[in-house]
N, C-alpha and C positions, 0 to 999 in steps of 0.2 A: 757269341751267345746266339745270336742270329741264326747260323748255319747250324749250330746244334739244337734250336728249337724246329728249323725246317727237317732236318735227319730224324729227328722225333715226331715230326706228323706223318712224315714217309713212311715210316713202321708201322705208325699205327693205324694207316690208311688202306698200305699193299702188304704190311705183314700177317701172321697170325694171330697177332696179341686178342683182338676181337672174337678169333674164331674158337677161342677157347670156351668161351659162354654159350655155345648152343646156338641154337636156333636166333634167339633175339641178336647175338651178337654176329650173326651172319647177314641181317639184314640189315644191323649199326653199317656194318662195313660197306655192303650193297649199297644203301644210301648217302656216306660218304665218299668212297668212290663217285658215284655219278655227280655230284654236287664239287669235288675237287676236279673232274674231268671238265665239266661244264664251266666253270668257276676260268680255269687255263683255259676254254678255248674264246671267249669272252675276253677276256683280259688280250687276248692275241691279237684283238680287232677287227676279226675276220667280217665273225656274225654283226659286231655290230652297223662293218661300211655297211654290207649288204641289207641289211633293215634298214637304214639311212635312204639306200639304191630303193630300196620300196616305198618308202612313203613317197619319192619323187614322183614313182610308176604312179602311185594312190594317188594326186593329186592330179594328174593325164588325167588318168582312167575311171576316176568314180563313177562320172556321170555317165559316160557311154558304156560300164558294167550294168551299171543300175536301168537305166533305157535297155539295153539289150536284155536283161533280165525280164525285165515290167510288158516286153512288146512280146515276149511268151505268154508271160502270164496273163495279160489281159483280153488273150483269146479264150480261155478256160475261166475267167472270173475269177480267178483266186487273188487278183494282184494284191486284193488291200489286206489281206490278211497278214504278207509277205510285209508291205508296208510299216504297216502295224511295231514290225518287231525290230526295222530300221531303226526306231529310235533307241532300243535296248542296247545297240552298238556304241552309240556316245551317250551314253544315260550317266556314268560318271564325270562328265563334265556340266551336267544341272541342267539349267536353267538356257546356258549357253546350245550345250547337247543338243537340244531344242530346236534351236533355232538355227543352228546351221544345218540339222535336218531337214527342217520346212525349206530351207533355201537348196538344197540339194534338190528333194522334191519339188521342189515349183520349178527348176530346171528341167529335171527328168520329163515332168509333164509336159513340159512346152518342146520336147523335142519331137521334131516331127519329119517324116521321110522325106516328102516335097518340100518340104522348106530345106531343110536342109543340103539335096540334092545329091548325084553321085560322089563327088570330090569328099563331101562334108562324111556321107557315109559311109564311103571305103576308109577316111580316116576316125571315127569312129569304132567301128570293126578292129583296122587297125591296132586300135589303142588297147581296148579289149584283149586282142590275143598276146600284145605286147605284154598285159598285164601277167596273164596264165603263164607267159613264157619265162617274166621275171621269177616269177615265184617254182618253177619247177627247176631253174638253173641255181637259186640258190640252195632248193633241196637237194640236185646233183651236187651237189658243191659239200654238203654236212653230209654226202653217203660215197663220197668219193668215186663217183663217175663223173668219168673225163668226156664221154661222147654223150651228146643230148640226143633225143627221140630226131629223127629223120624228118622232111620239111613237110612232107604227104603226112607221115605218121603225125607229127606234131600238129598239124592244122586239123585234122579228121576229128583226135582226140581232144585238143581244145575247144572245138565248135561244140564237143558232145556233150562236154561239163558245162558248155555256157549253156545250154541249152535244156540240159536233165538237169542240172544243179537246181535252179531255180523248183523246175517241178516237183523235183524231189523232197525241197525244203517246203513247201505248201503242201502235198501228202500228209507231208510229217504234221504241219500243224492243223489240218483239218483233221486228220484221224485222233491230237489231242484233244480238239474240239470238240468234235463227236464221241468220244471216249466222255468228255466233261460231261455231257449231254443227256446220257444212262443213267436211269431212273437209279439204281443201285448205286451208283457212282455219287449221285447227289443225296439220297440217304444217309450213306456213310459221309458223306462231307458235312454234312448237319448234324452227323453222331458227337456228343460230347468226348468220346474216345477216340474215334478214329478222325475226326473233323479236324484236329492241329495237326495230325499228320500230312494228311492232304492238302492242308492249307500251303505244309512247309513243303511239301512235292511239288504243288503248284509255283512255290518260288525256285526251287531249281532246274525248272523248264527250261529255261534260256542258256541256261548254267551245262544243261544235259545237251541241249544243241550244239554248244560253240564244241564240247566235248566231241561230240558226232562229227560234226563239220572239220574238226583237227585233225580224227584219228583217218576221217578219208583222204586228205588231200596229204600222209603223210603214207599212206598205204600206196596209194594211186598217181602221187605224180612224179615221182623221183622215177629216172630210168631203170630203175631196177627193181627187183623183188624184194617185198618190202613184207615180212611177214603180217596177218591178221594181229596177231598176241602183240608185235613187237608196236602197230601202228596204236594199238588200243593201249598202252602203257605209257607212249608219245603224247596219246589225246587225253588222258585221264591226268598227267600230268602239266600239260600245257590248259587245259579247263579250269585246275584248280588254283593255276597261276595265275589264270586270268581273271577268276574271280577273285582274289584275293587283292588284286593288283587294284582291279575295277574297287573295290570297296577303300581300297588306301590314296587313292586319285582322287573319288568324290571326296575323303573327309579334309583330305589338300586343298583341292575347288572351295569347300566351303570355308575355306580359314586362309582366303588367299587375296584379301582386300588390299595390302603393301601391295601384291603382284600389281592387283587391277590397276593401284594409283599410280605406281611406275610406266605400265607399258601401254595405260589407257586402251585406245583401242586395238591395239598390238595384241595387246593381253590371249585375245579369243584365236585369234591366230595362231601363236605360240603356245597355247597348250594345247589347241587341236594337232599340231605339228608332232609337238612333242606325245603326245597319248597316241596316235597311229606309230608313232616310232619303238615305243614299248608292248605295244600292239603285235609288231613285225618281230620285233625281239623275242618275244613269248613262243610265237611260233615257230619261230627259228631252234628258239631251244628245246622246245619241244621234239622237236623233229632230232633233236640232237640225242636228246635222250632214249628215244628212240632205236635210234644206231648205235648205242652203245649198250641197249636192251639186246638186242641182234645180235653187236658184232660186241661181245664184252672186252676183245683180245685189244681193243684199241684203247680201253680206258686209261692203261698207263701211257701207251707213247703216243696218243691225240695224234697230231696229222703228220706226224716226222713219218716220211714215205720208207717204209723198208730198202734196203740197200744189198742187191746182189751183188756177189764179188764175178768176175770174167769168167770162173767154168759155171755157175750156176746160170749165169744169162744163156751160154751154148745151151744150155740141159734145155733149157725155157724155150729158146727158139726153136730146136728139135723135134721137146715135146709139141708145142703149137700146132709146127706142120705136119709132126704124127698125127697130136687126134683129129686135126681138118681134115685131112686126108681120109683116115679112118671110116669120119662121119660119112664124108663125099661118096666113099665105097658101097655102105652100108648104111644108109641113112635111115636116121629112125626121131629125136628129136629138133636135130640142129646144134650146131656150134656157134656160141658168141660168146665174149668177155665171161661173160658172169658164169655160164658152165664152164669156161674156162677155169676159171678163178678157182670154182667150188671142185674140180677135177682135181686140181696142181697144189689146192690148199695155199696161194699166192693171191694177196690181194690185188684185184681188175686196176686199181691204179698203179701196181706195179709190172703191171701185163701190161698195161696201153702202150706204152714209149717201143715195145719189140714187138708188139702188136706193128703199130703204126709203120716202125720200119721194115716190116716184114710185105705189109700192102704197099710199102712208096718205092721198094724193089720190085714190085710184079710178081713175088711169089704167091702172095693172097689176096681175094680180095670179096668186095663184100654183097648180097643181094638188098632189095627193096626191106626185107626184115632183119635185117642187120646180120644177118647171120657171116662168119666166115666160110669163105670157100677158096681150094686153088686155084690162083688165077691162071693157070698153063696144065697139060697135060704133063701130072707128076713122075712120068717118066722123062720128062725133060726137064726136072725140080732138081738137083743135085744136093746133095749136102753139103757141099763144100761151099754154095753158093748160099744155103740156110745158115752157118754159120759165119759166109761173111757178112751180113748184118750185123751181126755183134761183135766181130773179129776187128772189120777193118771201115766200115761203113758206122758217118755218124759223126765226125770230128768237123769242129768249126775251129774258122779264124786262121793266125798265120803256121801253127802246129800243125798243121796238115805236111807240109815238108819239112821236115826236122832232116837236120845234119846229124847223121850215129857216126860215134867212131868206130873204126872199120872192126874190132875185133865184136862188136855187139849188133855190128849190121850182119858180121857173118851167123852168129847163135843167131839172130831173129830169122835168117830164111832160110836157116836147118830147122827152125820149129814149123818155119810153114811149112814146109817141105815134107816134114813128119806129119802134118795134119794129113797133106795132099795122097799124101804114101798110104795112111792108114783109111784112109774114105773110099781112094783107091775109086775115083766116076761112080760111087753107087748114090742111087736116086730117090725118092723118096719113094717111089712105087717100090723100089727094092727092100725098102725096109719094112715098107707094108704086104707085102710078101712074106718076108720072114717072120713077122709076127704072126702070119697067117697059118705058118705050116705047124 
């Protein structure tokens, strides 16, 4: 009964039963699918270690986020504003919210450069970028890239978020402030018509921020191209999780006096622990949904890695050092995974593994912007030698010498034999020749 009620959600999940209705029932299915996608990659435990891995970073890193943020800001006088809205962050934990706030705060405040000293600030810093780094390895992680931002690339680009983030978010809320502040603006707020509008605008400010604040750091921090449409659909729906989350946590908090009596003072611990944990989860999924906005072809088979059979890998490595090659001739954008990928129509995670052994041979290799290039002068690149990557290169453990009996060691080095015959020493310059004439 089981297995025929599962075969029955199958259908009517990834079949057409839905699609029959139109329009409505193309977005039943649209929102089903992503919620059955999401739902299995969840249940797999991935997302959740890694939100776990984050609230550990979170509890390093708040304070030297928050000081590193606050010692921008308070060269421009914006800090308290930014302040201000700290507390909106644990505001469904009440009362508590509060006051682990202020104790954050009066930390932050007391941090100071000379007191602290170089050791104390290099590991502040530190922590800081560790934090950025956490969170964009677990967004490579839900877009399936295998290579993170380079050590130059990734320090430049973290210093720039810790640094514009902040200012960015104080813009944002002075220009709502000033926006408030318009003679017009306050007229229609006092209008009996227009004035509960803006009342209820005014309460999804915070609501429209964490929105913003998703849809960038899911556009921008993952290694890869992330479209504008795909990150705004990530943040629109990880916003509304979070607000709905937020509203279902406070009404928990307030009906949670058994908890206080059990864990006394445990209590405030453990569910700040736990709310930054579903905090990280939101976001996760967020980002998840995201990628399956982008990449819809992954909704049925989630992260089971495509599987090339032996002549499809030769095609792969062939093509690889064709179009490096190509580029290196004629260079116009650059070669790396991701044009790869979008060239071959072959997912980058299934490119890395002949990527990688293609660079740990010396046939390619890589500059400061990740890009592919050949590592030798491709007239000395053979094909015979691009194919042995996939051919004969790559085997671990004691199967590396295998005893054949003798009439299957003869077939295996007549097939080599036939490779060698038909390749005949041509080089990759040679084949980029031929394509050329």
């Amino acid at each position: 009964m089981i297995h025929s009620v599962k075969i029955w959600v199958e259908t009517l999940i990834w079949g057409d039963m839905l699609q029959k209705y139109g329009l409505p029932g193309r977005i039943i299915a649209g929102v089903l699918r992503n919620a059955y996608a999401v739902l299995r990659d969840i249940v797999s435990g991935q997302l959740t270690l890694r939100a776990m891995s984050l609230v550990y970073t979170t509890l390093l890193s708040v304070v030297p986020l928050i000081a590193f943020s606050f010692s921008v800001l308070k060269g421009l006088g914006v800090h308290k504003e930014l302040e201000e809205k700290l507390y909106t962050i644990l505001e469904p934990l009440g009362d508590k919210g509060v006051e682990i706030t202020d104790q954050v705060m009066h930390i932050v405040h007391n941090v100071n450069g000379s007191v602290l000293g170089g050791i104390g600030l290099s590991f502040f810093i530190f922590t800081a970028i560790s934090m950025v780094q956490k969170i964009e390895g677990a967004f490579n992680y839900v877009w399936y890239v295998t290579k993170p931002r380079s050590f130059a690339k990734r320090f430049t680009e973290y210093m720039l978020v810790l640094l514009i983030g902040p200012l960015a978010i104080a813009i944002a809320l002075g220009a709502i402030a000033s926006v408030g502040n318009e003679s017009i603006v306050i007229w229609l707020s006092q209008n009996s018509i227009f004035g509960p509008i803006f009342s209820a605008t005014s309460q999804l400010t915070p609501y429209l921020l964490i929105t913003g604040v998703f849809a960038f750091l899911y556009w921008y921090m993952p290694n890869t191209k992330v479209t504008l449409r795909a990150a705004l659909v990530g943040g629109l729906a990880g916003g509304v999780m979070w607000a709905t989350l937020g509203m279902i946590f406070a009404t928990f908090i307030a009906n949670s006096a058994r908890t206080q009596a059990i864990y006394a003072s445990f209590a405030i611990a453990i569910t700040t622990l736990f709310w930054l944990y579903l905090n990280w989860l939101i976001l996760l999924v967020g980002s998840q949904i995201a990628f399956y906005f982008q990449n819809p072809a992954y909704l049925r088979i989630g992260r089971r890695e495509p599987r090339l059979s032996n002549a499809m890998r030769e095609r792969v490595a062939l093509n690889i050092m064709f179009l490096v090659g190509r580029e290196f001739r004629n260079p116009v954008l650059g070669v790396d995974l991701r044009s790869l990928s979008r060239s071959l129509h072959i997912p980058s995670i299934t490119l890395a593994p002949i990527s990688a052994g293609l660079v740990a041979n010396g046939l390619m290799t890589t500059n400061e912007k990740e890009e592919l290039l050949p590592a030798r002068e491709m007239s000395r690149i053979t094909l015979s030698d691009i194919l042995a990557v996939v051919r004969r290169d790559g085997e671990t453990g004691s199967h590396r010498d295998p005893r054949w009996n003798s009439p299957i060691e003869v077939l295996g080095n007549s097939l080599d034999q036939a490779v060698t015959t038909v390749l005949a020493e041509q080089t990759l310059a040679d084949l980029l020749d031929k394509a050329d004439d």
